[in-house]
N, C-alpha and C positions, 0 to 999 in steps of 0.2 A: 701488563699481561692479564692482571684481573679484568680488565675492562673488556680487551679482544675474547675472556672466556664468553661474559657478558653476552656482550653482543653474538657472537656464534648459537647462544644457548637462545637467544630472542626469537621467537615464532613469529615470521615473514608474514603468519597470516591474521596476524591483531592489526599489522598495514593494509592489509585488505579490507580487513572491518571498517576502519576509519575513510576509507576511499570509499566504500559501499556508504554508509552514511553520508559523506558527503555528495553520492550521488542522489540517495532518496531526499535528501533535502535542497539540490536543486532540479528535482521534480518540483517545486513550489510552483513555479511559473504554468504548469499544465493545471493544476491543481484547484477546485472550486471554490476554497479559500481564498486563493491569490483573484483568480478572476471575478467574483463576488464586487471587488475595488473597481473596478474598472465597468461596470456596467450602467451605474448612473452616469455616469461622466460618458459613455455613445450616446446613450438614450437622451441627455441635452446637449449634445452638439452636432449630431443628426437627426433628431426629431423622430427616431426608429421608437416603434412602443413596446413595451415593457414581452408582452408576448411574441412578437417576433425576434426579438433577440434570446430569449426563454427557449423559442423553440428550434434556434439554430445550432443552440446549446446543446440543446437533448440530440440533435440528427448528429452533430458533429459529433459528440463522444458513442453515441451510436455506432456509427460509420469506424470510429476508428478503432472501437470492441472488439468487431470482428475481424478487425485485420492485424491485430496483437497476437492471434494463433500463429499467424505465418514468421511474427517477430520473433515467438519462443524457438520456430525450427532452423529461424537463422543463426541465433544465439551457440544454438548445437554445431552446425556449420561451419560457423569463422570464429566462433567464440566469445567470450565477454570482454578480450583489452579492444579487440577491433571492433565490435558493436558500441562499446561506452565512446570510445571516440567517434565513432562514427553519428552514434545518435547525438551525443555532447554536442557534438559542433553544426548539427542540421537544428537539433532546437535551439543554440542561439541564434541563428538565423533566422530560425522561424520568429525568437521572439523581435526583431529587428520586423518582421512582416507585419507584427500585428501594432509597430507603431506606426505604421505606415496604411492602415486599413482606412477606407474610405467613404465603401458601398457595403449592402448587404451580403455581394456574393464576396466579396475580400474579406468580412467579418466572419463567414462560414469556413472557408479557407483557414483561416488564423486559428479558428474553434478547434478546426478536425485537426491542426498540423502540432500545437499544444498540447490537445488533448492525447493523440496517439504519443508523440515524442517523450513528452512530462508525464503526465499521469499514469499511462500504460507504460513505455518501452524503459524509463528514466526510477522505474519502480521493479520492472522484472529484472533485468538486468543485474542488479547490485542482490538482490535476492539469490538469482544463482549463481553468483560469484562467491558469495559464502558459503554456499551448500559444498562448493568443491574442497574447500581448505577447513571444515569442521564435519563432523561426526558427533562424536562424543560429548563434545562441547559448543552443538550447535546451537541447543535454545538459549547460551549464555551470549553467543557471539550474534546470535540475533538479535537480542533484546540491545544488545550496543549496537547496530546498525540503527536501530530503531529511535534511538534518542535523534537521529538526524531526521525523521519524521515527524518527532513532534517540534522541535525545534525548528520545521518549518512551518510547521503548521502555527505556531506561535510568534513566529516573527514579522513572517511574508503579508500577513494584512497591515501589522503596525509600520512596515517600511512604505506599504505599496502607497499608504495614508497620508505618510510623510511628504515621498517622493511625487505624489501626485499632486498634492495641495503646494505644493514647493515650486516645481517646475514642467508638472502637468503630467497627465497619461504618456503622452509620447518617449518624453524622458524614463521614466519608469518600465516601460517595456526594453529601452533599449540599454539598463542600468543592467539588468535581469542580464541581458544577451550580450554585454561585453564580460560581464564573471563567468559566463559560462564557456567564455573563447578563451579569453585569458588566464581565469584561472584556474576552473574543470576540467576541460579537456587538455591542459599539459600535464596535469598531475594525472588521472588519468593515462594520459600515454607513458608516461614515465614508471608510474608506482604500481599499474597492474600485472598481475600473473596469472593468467587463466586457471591452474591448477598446483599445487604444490608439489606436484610428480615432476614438472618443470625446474623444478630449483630440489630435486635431489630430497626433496620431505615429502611426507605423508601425512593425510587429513588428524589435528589436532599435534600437533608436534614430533612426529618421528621423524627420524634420520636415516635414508637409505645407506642401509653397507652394501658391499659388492656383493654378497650373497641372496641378498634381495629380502633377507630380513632386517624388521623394524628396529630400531635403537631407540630406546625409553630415554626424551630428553624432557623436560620442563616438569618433570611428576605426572605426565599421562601415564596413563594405564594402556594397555594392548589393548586392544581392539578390532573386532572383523571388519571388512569392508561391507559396504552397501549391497544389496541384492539388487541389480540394476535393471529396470524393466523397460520395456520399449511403449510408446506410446499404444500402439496397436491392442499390448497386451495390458498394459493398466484400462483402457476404457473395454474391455471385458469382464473386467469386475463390478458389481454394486458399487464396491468401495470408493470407485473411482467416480460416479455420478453421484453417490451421495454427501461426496466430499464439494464437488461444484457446485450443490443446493446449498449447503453448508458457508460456502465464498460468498453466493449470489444475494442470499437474502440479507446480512448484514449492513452491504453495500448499499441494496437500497432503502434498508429501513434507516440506514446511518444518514445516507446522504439525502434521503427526503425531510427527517428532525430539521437537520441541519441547515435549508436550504430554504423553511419557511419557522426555523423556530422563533423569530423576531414577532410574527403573527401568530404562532400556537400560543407564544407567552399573551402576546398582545389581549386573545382571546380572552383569557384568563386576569385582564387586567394588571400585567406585569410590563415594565417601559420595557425599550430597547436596550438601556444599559444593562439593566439583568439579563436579556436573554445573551447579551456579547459576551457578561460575567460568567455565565453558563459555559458558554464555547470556550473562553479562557479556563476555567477550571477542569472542563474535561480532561484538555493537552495537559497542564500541569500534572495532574493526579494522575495520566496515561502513562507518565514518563516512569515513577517506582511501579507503577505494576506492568510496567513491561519487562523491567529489571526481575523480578521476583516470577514472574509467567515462564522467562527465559528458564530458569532455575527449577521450576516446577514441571518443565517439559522432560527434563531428567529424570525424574520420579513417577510424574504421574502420566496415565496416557491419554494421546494427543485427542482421541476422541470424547474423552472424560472432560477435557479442560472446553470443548467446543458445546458439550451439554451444560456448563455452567455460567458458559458466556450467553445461549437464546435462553436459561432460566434466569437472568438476569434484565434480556430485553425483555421479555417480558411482560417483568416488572414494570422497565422504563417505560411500557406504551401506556400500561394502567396509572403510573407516577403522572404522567401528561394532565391525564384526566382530573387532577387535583393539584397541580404545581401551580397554587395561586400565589405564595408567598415568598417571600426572600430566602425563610430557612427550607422551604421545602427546594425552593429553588438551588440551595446551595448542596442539599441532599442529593437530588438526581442529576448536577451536573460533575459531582462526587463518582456517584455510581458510574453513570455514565462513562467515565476518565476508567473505572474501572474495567468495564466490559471491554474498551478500547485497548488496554493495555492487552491482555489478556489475549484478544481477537487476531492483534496486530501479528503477533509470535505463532501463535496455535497452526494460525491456518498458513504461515511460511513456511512453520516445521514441518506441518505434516503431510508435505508436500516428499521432501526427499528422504523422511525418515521411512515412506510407504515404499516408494518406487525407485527412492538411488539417486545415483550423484550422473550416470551418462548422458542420460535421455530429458535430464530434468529441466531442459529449458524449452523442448516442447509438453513436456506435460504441465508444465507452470503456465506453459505459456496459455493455456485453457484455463488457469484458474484464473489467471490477471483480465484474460477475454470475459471470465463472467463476473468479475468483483466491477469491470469499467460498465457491464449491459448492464448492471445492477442498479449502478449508481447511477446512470442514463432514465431509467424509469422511476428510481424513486422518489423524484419530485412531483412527476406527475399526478398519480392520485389522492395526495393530499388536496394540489391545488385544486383539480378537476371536485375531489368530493365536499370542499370548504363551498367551492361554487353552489353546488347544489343543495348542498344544508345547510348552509352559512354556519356551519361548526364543522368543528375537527371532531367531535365524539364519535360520530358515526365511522368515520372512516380509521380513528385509532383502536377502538372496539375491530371492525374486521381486521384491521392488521397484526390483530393478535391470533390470528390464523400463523402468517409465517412465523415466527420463533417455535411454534408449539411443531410445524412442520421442521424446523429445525432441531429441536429437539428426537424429534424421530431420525432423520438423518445421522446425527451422531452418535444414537448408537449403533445404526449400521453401520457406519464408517469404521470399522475393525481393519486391522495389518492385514493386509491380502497376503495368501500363498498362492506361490506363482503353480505348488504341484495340485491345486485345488481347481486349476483353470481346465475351461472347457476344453476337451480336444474338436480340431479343427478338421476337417475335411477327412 
């Protein structure tokens, strides 16, 4: 008897967190980490150079940036059990394509079909699938989705390393895309629930009775529903575009660090194992401060915590400039882990903590479109200004332009009122 109370009293939607997590982690396979493994190993066994596969890179997540908008209005559409399957089982296939790539234009293909599936759709998806079944306790149940992001991000290179040096690239793409047939997308079809209204509860643990009020089960508190905005009328606000500068600039100041930090360290005469030690210690450290960000989105607000994460980069651009040694080294890959943490939550939450739970897979679906352009260009002008000065100074110095522009953003980014909008015609 105690057991059946039990279980009745269990909130369906801590099942949804752990399915959302295990979809952001295998987004690994779309992911610059994961694909990172696999680029010397084309470049010697088709003799492709280092820049033409670089720049098939940048066009394919390019390309598939902008077509993640239309992905967030499907989301809204058919919903997130039929989209997570749906994308589930097109990216393991995809990855099955890219063990089987040959030429440059099959290599572009593979780029754009990973990058939109894993990176983009394999990342929004699980995002608003949580926003449906939390409220109150959303930046608690984010920061648990999010351990499945760093824990990919931690593992997906030491396997790809394994699996490649073992039985080569090919094997390894298609290791990726049988978990993702076999064992993602069943659980997936099986364990999702598009909303908790569907199973007779409501967001953070209520219990419908027949008279259409809430039943306080697990120790939630009542709570109001979401002001739910339509795409139309959130991009009529500031709020709303200074939240997309907000996505955009971390992306690529994150993903440009990270995509020549082996040479920013080099610069500075630090090996390659320090700079992978760095990349290692990020994700670890990311993982309690994502846990503690979650918790702090409760308290504090969601534009407060995004001024503390660009007063933190920074830091990290000025940190560059002097990370010659191992302890400095271990300092800004510290910090680092910590802007991450923090970044990962903020800019999830304050997606539907602004706009609502209806409409939020097209409005997400704009921030994911500019977190992917982000991270599309920000490799490029380190490499292009290293060319031209043969140091990273110059081009770390101007990039301390965007955080400070981020900075200004967040505190525009204030809770929009919907009765503060312009009238129309």
């Amino acid at each position: 008897m105690k057991k059946a109370k039990v279980f009745q009293q269990f909130y369906y939607g801590w099942v949804i967190v752990f399915i959302a997590g295990l979809g952001v982690f295998f987004s690994g396979p779309g992911q610059t980490y994961s694909n990172s493994q696999f680029i010397d190993q084309y470049i010697r066994d088709f003799g492709w150079s280092r820049s033409q596969v670089s720049g098939l890179y940048s066009a394919a997540t390019l390309v598939a940036g902008l077509i993640m908008v239309f992905v967030g209005r499907f989301i809204d559409r058919f919903g997130q059990r039929t989209m997570m399957v749906t994308v589930g089982s097109l990216f393991g296939f995809a990855c099955f394509f890219n063990s089987i790539v040959s030429s440059l234009w099959m290599l572009a293909i593979g780029f754009f079909l990973v990058r939109l599936l894993g990176q983009g759709s394999m990342s929004l998806i699980p995002n608003t699938l949580v926003v449906q079944w939390f409220v109150k306790k959303r930046g608690i149940a984010f920061s648990i989705m999010t351990l499945g992001s760093f824990a990919s991000a931690m593992s997906f290179p030491l396997i790809n390393t394994w699996l490649i040096g073992e039985w080569g690239w090919q094997f390894a793409w298609r290791f990726w895309g049988i978990l993702l047939l076999v064992l993602f997308v069943p659980i997936a079809f099986f364990g999702v629930r598009n909303k908790p209204e569907f199973m007779g509860l409501e967001p953070d643990g209520f219990s419908k009775k027949k008279n259409n009020r809430p039943k306080l089960i697990m120790g939630s508190k009542i709570i109001t529903s979401d002001e739910d905005w339509t795409l139309r009328e959130a991009m009529r606000t500031k709020t709303f575009w200074a939240i997309l500068i907000c996505v955009g600039i971390p992306a690529m100041i994150n993903t440009g660090i990270t995509f020549h930090i082996i040479s920013i360290l080099g610069t500075n005469e630090l090996s390659p194992e320090i700079a992978a030690m760095v990349l290692s210690l990020m994700a670890v450290v990311g993982i309690p401060m994502s846990l503690i960000s979650g918790y702090l989105t409760e308290k504090v607000k969601t534009n407060y915590l995004l001024l503390g994460i660009f007063i933190i980069e920074f830091v990290l651009l000025l940190m560059l400039l002097v990370t010659n040694n191992l302890l400095v080294a271990i300092i800004f890959g510290t910090l680092w882990g910590v802007a991450n943490g923090f970044e990962r939550i903020a800019l999830n939450v304050i997606w539907p903590n602004y706009f609502g739970r209806k409409y939020i897979g097209s409005i997400n679906g704009f921030g994911v479109t500019m977190g992917v352009l982000g991270s599309a260009f920000g490799p490029l002008p380190f490499g292009v200004g290293f060319d031209i000065f043969h140091s990273y100074t110059p081009i770390l110095l101007i990039a301390l332009i965007f955080p400070l522009i981020g900075i200004v953003c967040s505190l525009i980014a204030k809770k929009p009122d919907k009765t503060q909008l312009p009238q129309i015609g």
